[in-house]
N, C-alpha and C positions, 0 to 999 in steps of 0.2 A: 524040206518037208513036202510029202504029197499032197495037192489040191485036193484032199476028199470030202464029200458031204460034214464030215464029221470037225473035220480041220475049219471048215467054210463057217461053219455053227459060232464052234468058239470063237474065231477070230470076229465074226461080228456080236456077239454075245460082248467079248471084249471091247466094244468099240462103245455100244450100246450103255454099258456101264461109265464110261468116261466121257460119255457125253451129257454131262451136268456138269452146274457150276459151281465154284469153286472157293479156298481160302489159301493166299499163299502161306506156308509153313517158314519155308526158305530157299531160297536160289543162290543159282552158281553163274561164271560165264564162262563157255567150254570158247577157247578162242582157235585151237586147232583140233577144225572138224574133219570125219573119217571123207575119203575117197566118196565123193558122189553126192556128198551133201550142200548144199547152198555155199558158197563162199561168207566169208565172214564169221564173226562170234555169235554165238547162238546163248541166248537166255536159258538155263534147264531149271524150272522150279518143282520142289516137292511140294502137291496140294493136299489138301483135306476135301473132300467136293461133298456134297448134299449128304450122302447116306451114310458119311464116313467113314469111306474109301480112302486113303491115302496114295496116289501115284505120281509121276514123276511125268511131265512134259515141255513143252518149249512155250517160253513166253512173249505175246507177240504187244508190242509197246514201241511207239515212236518215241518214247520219253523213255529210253533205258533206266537213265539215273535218279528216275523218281520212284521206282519202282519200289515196294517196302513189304514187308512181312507185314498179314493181317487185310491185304487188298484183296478184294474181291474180284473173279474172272471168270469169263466166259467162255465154253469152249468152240471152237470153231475145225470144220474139218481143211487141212492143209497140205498143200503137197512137201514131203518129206525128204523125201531122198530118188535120185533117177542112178540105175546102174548102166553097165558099159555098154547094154542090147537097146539102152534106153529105155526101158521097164519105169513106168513112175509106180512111186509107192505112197500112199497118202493115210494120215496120221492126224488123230488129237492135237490140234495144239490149242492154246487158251489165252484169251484177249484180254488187257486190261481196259476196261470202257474207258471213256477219254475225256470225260467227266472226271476221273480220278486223276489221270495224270496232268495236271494244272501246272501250269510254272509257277514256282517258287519267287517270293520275291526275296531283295536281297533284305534279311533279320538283323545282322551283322558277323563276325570273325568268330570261328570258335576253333580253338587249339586242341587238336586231338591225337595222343597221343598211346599207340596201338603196337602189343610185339604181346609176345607168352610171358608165364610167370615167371620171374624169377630176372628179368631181364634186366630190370633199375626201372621201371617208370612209377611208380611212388619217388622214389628218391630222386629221379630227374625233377617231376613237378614240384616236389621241394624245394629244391634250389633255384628253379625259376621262379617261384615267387621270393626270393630274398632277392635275387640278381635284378629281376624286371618286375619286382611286385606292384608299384607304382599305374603299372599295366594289363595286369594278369590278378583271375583269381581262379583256385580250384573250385569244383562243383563239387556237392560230395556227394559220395557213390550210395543208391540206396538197394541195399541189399536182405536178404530173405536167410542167410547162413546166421551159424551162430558165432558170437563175439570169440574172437583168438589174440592170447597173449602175441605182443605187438602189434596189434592193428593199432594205427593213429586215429588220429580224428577226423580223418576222409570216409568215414564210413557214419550210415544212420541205418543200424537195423531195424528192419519191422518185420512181423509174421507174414505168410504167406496171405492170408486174407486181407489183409492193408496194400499190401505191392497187387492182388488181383484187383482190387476197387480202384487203386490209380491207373491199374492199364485199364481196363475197361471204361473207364470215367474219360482219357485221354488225355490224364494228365503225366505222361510218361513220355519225353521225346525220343528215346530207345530203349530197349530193353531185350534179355537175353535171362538165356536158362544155360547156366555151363555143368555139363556131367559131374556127377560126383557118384560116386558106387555110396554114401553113406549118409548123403541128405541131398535135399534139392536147394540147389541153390539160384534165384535169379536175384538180378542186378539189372537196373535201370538208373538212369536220371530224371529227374522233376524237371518242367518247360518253364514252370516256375523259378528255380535256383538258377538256373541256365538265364533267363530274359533280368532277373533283379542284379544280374550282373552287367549285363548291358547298359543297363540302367544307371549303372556308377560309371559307364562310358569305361569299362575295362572287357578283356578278351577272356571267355572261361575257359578253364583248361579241365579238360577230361581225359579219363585214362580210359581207353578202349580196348575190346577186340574187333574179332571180324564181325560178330553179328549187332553188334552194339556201334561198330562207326558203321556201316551199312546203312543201318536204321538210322543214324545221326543225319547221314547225307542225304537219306531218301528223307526225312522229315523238315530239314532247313535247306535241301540244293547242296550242290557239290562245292558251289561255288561258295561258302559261306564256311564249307571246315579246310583249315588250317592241317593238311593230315601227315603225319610224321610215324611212318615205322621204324621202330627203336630192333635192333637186330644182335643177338649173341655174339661174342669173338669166334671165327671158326669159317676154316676154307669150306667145306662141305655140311650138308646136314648135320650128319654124325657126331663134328666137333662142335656143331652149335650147342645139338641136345647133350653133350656129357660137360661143355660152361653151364648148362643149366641146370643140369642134375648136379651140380657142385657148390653153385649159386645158393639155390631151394634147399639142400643140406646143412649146408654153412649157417644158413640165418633162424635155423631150428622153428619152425614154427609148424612144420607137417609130417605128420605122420609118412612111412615107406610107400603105405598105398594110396595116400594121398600124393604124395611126389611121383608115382605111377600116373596117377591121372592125371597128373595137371601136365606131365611129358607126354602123354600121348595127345592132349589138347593142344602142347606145343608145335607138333608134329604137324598138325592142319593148320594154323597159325603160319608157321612157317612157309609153306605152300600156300597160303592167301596169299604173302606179301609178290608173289611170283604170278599166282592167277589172277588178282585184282590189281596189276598195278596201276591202273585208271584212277583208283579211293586215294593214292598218294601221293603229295607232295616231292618226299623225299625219303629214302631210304636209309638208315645210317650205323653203324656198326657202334655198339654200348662198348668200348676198349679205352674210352677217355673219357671220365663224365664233364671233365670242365669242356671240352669239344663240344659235345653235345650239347649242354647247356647252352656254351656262348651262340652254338648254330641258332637253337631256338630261340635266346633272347634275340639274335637279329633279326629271325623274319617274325617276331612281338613290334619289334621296331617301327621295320619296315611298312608294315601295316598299321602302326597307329598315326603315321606320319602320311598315308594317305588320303 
């Protein structure tokens, strides 16, 4: 593009506008950056800033893993990128004050159990509470959808204005909005459900995804989830997502274009477990559920015995 008056405008007109602060939305970790940029993993979060602007920049945090949706940032200007003539290029990026990022102390274990729909993780935390129940209890999910033949009684519905007063209120340790073309659905957990488990000196088990163990480990420390991604039978993508469009078929409970959606939320699910493999313990393929199980009844074990 030509240097001209006009190009010089916008580009600081643009700069001008993203220099306000901000609310993180959500973030990623880009781990291989293009030619020229900084070595290392780069934070990229989507914000919301003062006027409500939504854009996308790099987040700068000595405490990577405390980072959380809902943090407030500052923006600061940053050197970006330098090319081959050595040209620097300098860019927006946005700070989280350091007053936020606090070390966590250690709360205690929580079992978090994280893959797409259709995968088996109801039915794994079922059978770990019969197999290690002594040790383990589920939290149950509080969700904003409405009630569906078979859901069990891992769910506590409430309207959208009850789930808004407990995030707001901060009584929610995670919480997430997942797509649906035909309602809004979000889902969180209560700090409440989660600590009166503690409290019986047992481990809670949660069924997660990306935005909801994200939020779990930026809210309790990484070092406090238990995190286990539950994974389809299937050499490649492809065969993962048509187990899972076979799975969510079989057990009738969604509509075509709901099993549409919930495979394309698969699809990004899938690709967490490969871009975040930091959030996880262990990775394990759902093809045996007593495997599974017995895996996770042992590190239950292992960790009530230390």
């Amino acid at each position: 593009m030509r240097n001209t008056p006009a190009s010089n405008h916008r580009a600081q007109k643009n700069l001008q506008q993203k220099l306000q602060e901000g609310t993180i939305l959500s973030y990623t970790t880009v781990h291989h950056v293009p030619e020229g940029f900084p070595n290392g993993p780069r934070v990229i979060g989507l914000l919301e800033l003062e006027n409500g602007t939504k854009v996308t920049g790099q987040l700068i945090t000595h405490h990577s893993s405390l980072i959380t949706i809902g943090m407030k940032v500052i923006p600061r200007m940053r050197l970006s990128s330098v090319n081959k003539q050595g040209l620097r290029t300098y860019d927006i990026a946005y700070e989280i004050p350091v007053q936020q990022a606090v070390k966590h102390e250690f709360p205690g274990y929580v079992l978090a159990i994280t893959g797409p729909s259709g995968v088996g993780k109801t039915t794994v935390s079922l059978l770990l509470s019969t197999t290690v129940g002594n040790y383990v209890e589920r939290v149950p999910i509080l969700t904003t959808r409405e009630p569906k033949d078979g859901d069990s009684d891992e769910y506590v519905h409430v309207s959208p204005e009850e789930f808004l007063e407990l995030k707001n209120n901060g009584k929610l340790a995670t919480f997430t909005n997942i797509p649906s073309r035909d309602e809004k659905r979000w889902y969180g957990y209560r700090t409440e459900d989660i600590e009166a488990i503690w409290q019986q000196k047992k481990i809670p088990v949660i069924i997660t995804e990306m935005n909801l163990l994200q939020g779990l480990a930026s809210h309790y420390g990484r070092r406090s989830i238990l995190s286990l991604g539950l994974m389809p039978p299937g050499k490649s993508k492809r065969q993962m997502l048509s187990a899972l469009l076979h799975r969510l078929r079989d057990r009738g409970r969604d509509t075509e274009q709901q099993i549409e959606d919930r495979l394309k939320n698969a699809e990004a699910d899938l690709d967490f477990f490969k871009d975040r493999k930091e959030l996880f313990d262990d990775l394990i393929v759902n093809d045996n559920i007593d495997t599974v199980v017995g895996h996770l009844g042992g590190l239950v074990l292992e960790r009530v015995k230390v």
